[in-house]
C-alpha positions in Angstrom: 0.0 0.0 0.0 2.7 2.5 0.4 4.5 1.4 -3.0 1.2 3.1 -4.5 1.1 6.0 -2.1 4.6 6.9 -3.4 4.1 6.3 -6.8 1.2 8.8 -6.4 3.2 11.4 -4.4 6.0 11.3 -6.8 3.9 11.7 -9.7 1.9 14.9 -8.2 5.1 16.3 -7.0 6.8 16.2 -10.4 3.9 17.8 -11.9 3.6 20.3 -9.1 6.4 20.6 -6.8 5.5 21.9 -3.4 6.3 24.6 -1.0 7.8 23.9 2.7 6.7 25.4 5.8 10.0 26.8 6.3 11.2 27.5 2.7 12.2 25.6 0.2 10.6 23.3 -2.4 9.3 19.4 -2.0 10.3 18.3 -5.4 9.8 14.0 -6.5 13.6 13.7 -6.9 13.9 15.4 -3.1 11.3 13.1 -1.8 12.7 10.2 -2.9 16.3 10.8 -1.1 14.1 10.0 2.2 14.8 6.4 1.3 18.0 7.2 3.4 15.7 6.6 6.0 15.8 3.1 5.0 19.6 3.0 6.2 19.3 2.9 9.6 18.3 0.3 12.0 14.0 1.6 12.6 14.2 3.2 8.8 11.3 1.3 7.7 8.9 2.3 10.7 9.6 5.8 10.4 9.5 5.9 6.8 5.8 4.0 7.3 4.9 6.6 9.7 6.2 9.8 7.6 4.1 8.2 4.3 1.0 7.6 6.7 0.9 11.6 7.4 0.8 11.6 3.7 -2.3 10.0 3.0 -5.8 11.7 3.0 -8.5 10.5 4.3 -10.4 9.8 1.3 -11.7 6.2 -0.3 -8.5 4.7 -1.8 -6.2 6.5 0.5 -4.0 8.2 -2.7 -3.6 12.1 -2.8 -5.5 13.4 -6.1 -4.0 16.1 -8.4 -6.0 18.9 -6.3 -5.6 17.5 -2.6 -2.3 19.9 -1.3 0.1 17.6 1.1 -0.9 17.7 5.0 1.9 20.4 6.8 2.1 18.2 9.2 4.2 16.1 6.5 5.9 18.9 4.7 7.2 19.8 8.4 8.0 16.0 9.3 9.9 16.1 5.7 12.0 18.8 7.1 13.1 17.1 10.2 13.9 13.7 8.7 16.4 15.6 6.1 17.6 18.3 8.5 20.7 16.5 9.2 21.8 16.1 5.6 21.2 20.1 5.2 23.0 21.0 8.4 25.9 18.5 8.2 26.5 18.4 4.3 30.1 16.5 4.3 28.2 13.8 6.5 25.5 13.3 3.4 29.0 13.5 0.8 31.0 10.7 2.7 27.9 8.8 3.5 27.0 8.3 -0.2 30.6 7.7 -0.9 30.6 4.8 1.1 28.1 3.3 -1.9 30.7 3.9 -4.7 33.1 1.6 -6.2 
Protein backbone atom coordinates (compact mmCIF):
# COMPACT_ATOMS: atom_id res chain seq x y z
CA UNK A 1 0.00 0.00 0.00
CA UNK A 2 2.73 2.48 0.38
CA UNK A 3 4.47 1.40 -3.01
CA UNK A 4 1.21 3.09 -4.48
CA UNK A 5 1.10 5.97 -2.06
CA UNK A 6 4.58 6.94 -3.36
CA UNK A 7 4.10 6.34 -6.84
CA UNK A 8 1.24 8.83 -6.37
CA UNK A 9 3.16 11.44 -4.42
CA UNK A 10 5.99 11.30 -6.82
CA UNK A 11 3.88 11.70 -9.71
CA UNK A 12 1.94 14.93 -8.17
CA UNK A 13 5.07 16.32 -7.03
CA UNK A 14 6.77 16.17 -10.40
CA UNK A 15 3.86 17.79 -11.87
CA UNK A 16 3.62 20.33 -9.07
CA UNK A 17 6.44 20.63 -6.84
CA UNK A 18 5.46 21.93 -3.37
CA UNK A 19 6.30 24.63 -1.00
CA UNK A 20 7.76 23.90 2.69
CA UNK A 21 6.74 25.43 5.77
CA UNK A 22 10.02 26.76 6.35
CA UNK A 23 11.24 27.46 2.65
CA UNK A 24 12.22 25.57 0.17
CA UNK A 25 10.59 23.26 -2.36
CA UNK A 26 9.27 19.43 -2.04
CA UNK A 27 10.30 18.26 -5.37
CA UNK A 28 9.78 13.97 -6.47
CA UNK A 29 13.59 13.71 -6.90
CA UNK A 30 13.94 15.45 -3.11
CA UNK A 31 11.29 13.09 -1.80
CA UNK A 32 12.66 10.22 -2.91
CA UNK A 33 16.28 10.80 -1.11
CA UNK A 34 14.06 9.95 2.19
CA UNK A 35 14.75 6.36 1.26
CA UNK A 36 18.05 7.23 3.36
CA UNK A 37 15.69 6.56 6.04
CA UNK A 38 15.76 3.14 5.01
CA UNK A 39 19.61 3.01 6.20
CA UNK A 40 19.30 2.95 9.62
CA UNK A 41 18.27 0.28 12.05
CA UNK A 42 14.02 1.61 12.57
CA UNK A 43 14.24 3.17 8.83
CA UNK A 44 11.25 1.29 7.75
CA UNK A 45 8.92 2.26 10.67
CA UNK A 46 9.57 5.79 10.36
CA UNK A 47 9.50 5.86 6.78
CA UNK A 48 5.84 3.95 7.29
CA UNK A 49 4.94 6.59 9.68
CA UNK A 50 6.17 9.79 7.62
CA UNK A 51 4.06 8.24 4.27
CA UNK A 52 0.99 7.55 6.75
CA UNK A 53 0.86 11.62 7.42
CA UNK A 54 0.77 11.57 3.67
CA UNK A 55 -2.31 10.05 2.97
CA UNK A 56 -5.79 11.71 2.97
CA UNK A 57 -8.55 10.55 4.26
CA UNK A 58 -10.40 9.75 1.33
CA UNK A 59 -11.66 6.18 -0.34
CA UNK A 60 -8.45 4.71 -1.78
CA UNK A 61 -6.17 6.51 0.46
CA UNK A 62 -4.04 8.18 -2.69
CA UNK A 63 -3.55 12.11 -2.83
CA UNK A 64 -5.50 13.40 -6.09
CA UNK A 65 -4.00 16.07 -8.44
CA UNK A 66 -5.99 18.93 -6.29
CA UNK A 67 -5.57 17.54 -2.56
CA UNK A 68 -2.30 19.87 -1.33
CA UNK A 69 0.14 17.58 1.14
CA UNK A 70 -0.89 17.70 4.97
CA UNK A 71 1.90 20.43 6.84
CA UNK A 72 2.06 18.20 9.19
CA UNK A 73 4.16 16.05 6.53
CA UNK A 74 5.86 18.92 4.69
CA UNK A 75 7.25 19.75 8.38
CA UNK A 76 8.00 15.99 9.27
CA UNK A 77 9.92 16.07 5.73
CA UNK A 78 12.03 18.78 7.08
CA UNK A 79 13.05 17.07 10.19
CA UNK A 80 13.87 13.70 8.74
CA UNK A 81 16.44 15.63 6.11
CA UNK A 82 17.64 18.27 8.48
CA UNK A 83 20.70 16.52 9.15
CA UNK A 84 21.80 16.07 5.59
CA UNK A 85 21.25 20.11 5.16
CA UNK A 86 23.01 20.98 8.37
CA UNK A 87 25.89 18.46 8.16
CA UNK A 88 26.46 18.40 4.30
CA UNK A 89 30.11 16.51 4.34
CA UNK A 90 28.17 13.82 6.49
CA UNK A 91 25.51 13.30 3.44
CA UNK A 92 28.99 13.51 0.80
CA UNK A 93 30.97 10.69 2.67
CA UNK A 94 27.87 8.85 3.46
CA UNK A 95 26.95 8.27 -0.16
CA UNK A 96 30.57 7.72 -0.89
CA UNK A 97 30.59 4.80 1.12
CA UNK A 98 28.05 3.35 -1.95
CA UNK A 99 30.65 3.91 -4.73
CA UNK A 100 33.11 1.58 -6.23
Amino acid sequence: QDVELVRSLVAGLHAAPAPLPRGGTLTARRFLQLGLLLGSASGFEALHDLLELARPPSADGLPDATSSLPDLFLLEVEAAQQHFETNPIYWLLHEAIYCD
